[in-house]
C-alpha positions in Angstrom: 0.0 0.0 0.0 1.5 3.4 -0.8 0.4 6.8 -0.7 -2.1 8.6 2.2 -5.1 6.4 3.7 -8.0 7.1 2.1 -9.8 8.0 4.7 -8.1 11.1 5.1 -9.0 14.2 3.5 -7.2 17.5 3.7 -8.5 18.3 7.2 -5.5 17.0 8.8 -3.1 19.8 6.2 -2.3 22.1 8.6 0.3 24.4 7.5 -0.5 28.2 6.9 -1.1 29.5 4.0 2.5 30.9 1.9 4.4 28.4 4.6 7.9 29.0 4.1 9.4 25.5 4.6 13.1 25.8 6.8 13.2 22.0 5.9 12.8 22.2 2.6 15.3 25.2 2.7 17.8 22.2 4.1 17.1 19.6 2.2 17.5 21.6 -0.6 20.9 22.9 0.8 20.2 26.6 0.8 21.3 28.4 4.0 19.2 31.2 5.4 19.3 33.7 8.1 15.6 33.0 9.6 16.5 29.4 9.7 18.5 28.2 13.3 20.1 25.1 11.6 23.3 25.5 8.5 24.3 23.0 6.4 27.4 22.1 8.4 24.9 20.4 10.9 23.3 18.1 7.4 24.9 14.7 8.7 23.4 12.8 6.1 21.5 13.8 2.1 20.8 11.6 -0.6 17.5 11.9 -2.8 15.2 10.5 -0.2 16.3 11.4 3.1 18.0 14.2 5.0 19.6 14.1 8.2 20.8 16.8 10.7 21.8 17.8 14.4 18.6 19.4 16.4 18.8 22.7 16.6 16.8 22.3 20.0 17.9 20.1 22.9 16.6 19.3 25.9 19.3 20.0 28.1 20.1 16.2 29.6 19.9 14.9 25.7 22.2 16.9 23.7 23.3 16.3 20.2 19.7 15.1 19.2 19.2 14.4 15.4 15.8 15.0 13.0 15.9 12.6 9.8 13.4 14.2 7.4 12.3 13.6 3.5 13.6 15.2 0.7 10.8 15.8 -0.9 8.1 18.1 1.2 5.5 16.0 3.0 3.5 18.3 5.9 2.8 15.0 8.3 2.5 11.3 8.5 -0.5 11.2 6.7 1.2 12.4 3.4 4.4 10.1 3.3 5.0 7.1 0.9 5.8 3.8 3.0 8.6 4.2 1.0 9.9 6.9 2.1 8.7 5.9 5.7 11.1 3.1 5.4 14.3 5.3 4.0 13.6 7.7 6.8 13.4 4.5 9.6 16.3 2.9 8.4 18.6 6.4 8.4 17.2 6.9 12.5 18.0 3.0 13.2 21.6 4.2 11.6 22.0 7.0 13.4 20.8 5.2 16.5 23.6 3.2 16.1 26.0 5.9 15.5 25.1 7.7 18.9 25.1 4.9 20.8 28.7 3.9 19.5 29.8 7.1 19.6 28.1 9.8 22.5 28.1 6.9 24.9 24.3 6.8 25.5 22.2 3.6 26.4 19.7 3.9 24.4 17.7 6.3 22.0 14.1 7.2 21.2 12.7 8.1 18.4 9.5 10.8 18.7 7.0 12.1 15.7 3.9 14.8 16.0 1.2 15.7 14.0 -0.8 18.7 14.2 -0.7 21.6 16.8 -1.4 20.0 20.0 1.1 17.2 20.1 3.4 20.6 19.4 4.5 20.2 15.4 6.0 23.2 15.2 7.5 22.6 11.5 4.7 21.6 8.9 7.3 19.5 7.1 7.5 15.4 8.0 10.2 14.8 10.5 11.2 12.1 13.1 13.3 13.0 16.0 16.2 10.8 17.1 17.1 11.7 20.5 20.2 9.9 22.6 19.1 8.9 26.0 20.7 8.3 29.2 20.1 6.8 32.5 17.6 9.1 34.6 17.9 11.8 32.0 14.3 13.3 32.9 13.3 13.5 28.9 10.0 12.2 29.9 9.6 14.9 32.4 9.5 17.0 29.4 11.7 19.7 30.6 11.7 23.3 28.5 13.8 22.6 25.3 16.5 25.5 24.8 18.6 26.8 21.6 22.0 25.0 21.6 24.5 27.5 19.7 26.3 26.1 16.3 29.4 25.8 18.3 27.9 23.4 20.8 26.3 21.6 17.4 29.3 20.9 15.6 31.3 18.4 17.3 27.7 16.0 17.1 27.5 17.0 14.0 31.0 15.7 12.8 30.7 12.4 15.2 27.5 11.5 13.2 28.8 12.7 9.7 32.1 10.0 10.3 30.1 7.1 11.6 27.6 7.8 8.5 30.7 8.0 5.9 29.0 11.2 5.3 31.4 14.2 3.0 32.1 17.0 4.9 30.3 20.3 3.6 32.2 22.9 1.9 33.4 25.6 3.6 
């Protein structure tokens, strides 16, 4: 089966009108000054899937990571299994990759849709957060900006253990 269920309609389309996509603007590669994440944090791009460091942590979890499609698909209700399965596969990599190399015990994965389980970018995307031992993320503590700097060297661990290039400077 492929494509939305059919008994959806377009109530569940939720983006505003003239939505200015900063998730397309990455996947597409095009850096811009409204947008908190550059393409140095892109850990991973081929024609289905794009990868990145979070630009928002929770503060026990840092170096999270958002795998998202290429292609511009507002929520689960648009994607192609297809693409489902390209964008699982890349978080069950990067899984790996933080678990090998932040020295977490675990991960979890986390997905909203519409505006009360809090999607605040009407573009598909599945979080991949690295988890550790009483780290209160199910407390739900207040998420905060984490500054390039601090973004960087997670970025570069993930980029190696992905074989991912290194973007242009």
């Amino acid at each position: 089966m492929t494509g939305r269920p059919k008994a959806l309609n377009d109530s569940y389309r939720l983006a505003p009108r003239g939505y200015r996509c900063p998730f397309c603007l990455i996947a597409q590669g095009i850096e811009a000054d409204d947008v908190a994440t550059s393409q140095s944090e892109v850990v991973y791009r081929d024609e289905a899937v794009t990868a990145l460091i979070s630009s928002h942590w929770f503060e026990n979890n840092p170096g999270a990571a958002i795998v998202i499609p290429t292609e511009h698909f507002e929520n689960m209700f648009d994607v192609p299994i297809e693409t489902v399965l390209r964008i699982h596969d890349l978080a069950r990599r990067i899984g790996a990759a933080m678990m090998s190399g932040y020295g977490c015990v675990g991960i979890s994965t986390r997905q909203n849709n519409g505006p009360y389980p809090i999607q605040e970018i009407w573009h598909y995307h599945l979080h991949v957060v690295p988890r550790h031992a009483e780290d209160g993320y199910f407390e739900w503590a207040e998420r905060r900006l984490a500054l390039p700097a601090e973004r960087a060297p997670y970025a570069e661990l993930l980029r190696d253990a992905l074989g991912s290039p290194r973007p242009a400077t």
